[in-house]
N, C-alpha and C positions, 0 to 999 in steps of 0.2 A: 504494500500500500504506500501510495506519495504521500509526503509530509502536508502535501496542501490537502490530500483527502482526510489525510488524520488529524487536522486541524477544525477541518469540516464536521467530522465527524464529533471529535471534541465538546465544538460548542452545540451541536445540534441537541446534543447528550443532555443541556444543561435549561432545554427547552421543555415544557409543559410536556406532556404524553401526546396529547392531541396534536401537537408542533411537529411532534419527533413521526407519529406516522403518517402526515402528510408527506414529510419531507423523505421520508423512506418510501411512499407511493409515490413521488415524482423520479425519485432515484432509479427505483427498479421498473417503470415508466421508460426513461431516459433511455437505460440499459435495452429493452428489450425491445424500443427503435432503432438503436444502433445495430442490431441482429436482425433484425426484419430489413434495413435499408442492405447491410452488407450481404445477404443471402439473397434478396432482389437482385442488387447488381451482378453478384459473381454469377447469378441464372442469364442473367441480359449478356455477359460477356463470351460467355459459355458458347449459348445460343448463335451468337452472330460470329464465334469464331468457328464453329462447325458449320458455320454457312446458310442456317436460318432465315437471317435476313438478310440481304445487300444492301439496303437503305432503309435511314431512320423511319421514310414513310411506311414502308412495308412490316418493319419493328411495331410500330404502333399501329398500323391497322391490326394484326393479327394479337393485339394488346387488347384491342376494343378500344384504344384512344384516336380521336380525331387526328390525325396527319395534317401536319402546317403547312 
């Protein structure tokens, strides 16, 4: 653990209960977009390096996103 998370964590310690599990819902929150965005991409890179797609348009149509 970094010194700045242990510091974090420190004061959050020294917060009401009701403070300390907000702030533990937003952490583990934070956390579990950071694995939902990295597991997206490394699928999106995957994809268009096996040759999926050839262009963004073709990426997002077959995403269901509008193409720009």
């Amino acid at each position: 653990m970094t010194a700045l998370l242990e510091r974090a964590i420190a004061k959050a310690s020294a917060l009401p209960e009701k403070e300390q599990e907000a702030i533990g819902a937003l952490i583990l929150e934070e956390i579990a977009d950071i694995h939902a965005y990295d597991a997206l991409h490394d699928r999106a890179h995957s994809e268009i390096a096996a040759g999926h797609f050839s262009t963004l348009k073709s990426y997002r149509s077959r995403r269901g996103r509008k193409a720009k």
